[in-house]
C-alpha positions as CSV (number, residue, x, y, z in Angstrom):
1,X,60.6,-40.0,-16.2
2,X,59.6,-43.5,-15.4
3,X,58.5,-45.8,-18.0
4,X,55.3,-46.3,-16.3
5,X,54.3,-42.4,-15.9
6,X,55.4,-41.6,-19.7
7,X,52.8,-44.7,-20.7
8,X,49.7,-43.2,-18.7
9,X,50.7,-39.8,-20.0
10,X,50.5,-41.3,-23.4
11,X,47.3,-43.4,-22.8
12,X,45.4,-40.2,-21.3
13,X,46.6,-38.0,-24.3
14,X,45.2,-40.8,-26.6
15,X,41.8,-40.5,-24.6
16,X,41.8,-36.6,-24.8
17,X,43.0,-36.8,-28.5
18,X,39.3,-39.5,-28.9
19,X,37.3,-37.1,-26.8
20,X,37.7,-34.3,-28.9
21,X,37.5,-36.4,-32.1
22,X,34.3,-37.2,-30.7
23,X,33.3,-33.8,-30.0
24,X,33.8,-32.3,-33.5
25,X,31.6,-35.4,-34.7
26,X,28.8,-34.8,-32.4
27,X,29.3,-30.7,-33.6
28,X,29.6,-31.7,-37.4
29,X,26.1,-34.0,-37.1
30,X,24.4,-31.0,-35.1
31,X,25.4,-28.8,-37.9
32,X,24.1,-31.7,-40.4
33,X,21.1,-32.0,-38.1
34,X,20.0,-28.3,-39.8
35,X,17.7,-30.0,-42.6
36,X,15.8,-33.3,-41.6
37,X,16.4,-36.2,-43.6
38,X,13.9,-39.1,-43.4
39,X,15.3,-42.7,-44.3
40,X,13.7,-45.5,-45.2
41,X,12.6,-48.6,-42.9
42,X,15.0,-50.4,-44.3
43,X,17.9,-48.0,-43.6
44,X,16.8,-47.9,-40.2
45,X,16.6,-52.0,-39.6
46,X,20.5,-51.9,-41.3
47,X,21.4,-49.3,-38.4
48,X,19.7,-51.4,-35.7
49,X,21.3,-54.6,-37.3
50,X,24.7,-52.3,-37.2
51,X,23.9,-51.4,-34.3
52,X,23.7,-54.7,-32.6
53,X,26.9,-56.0,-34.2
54,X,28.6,-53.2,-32.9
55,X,27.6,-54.4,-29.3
56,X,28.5,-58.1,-30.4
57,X,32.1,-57.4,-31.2
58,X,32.3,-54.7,-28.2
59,X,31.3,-57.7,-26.1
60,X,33.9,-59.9,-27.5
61,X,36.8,-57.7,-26.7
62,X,37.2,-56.2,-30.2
63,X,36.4,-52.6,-29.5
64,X,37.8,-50.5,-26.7
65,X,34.8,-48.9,-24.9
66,X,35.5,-45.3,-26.3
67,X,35.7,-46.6,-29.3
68,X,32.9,-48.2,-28.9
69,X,31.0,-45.4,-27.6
70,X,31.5,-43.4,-30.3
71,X,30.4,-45.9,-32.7
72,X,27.7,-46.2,-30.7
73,X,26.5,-42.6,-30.7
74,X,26.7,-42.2,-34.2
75,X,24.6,-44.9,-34.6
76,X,22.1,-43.6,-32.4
77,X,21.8,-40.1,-33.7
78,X,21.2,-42.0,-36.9
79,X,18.2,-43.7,-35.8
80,X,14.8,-41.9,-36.0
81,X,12.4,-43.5,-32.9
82,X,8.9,-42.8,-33.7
């Protein structure tokens, strides 16, 4: 097997092994989701401030985008939009 085929076989098994990581996350929060919890407005300015650091390093190379995505979705599920 070519060097070049065994690395995209081991890049796309990383990416499958991430997407179903992110899967059981989303299914543990929708579980979690069961019994509301409010937070504070001051929890909710720390996710938005989370939030847009999270986009700052993304945008400075530091995260890889489904890495970033993830992040990204947990932070949003976390935020309540009135």
């Amino acid at each position: 097997m070519s060097q070049a085929r065994f690395q995209k076989q081991q890049r796309e098994k990383a990416r499958r092994e991430r997407a179903a990581a992110k899967f059981a996350r989303k299914e543990e929060r929708r579980e979690q989701k069961a019994e509301p919890t409010t937070t504070s407005s001051a929890d909710q300015a720390a996710l938005v401030a989370d939030l847009a650091a999270l986009h700052e390093r993304f945008d400075k190379g530091e995260l890889e985008l489904d890495d970033f995505l993830a992040a990204k979705d947990d932070l949003t599920e976390r935020l309540q939009i009135t």
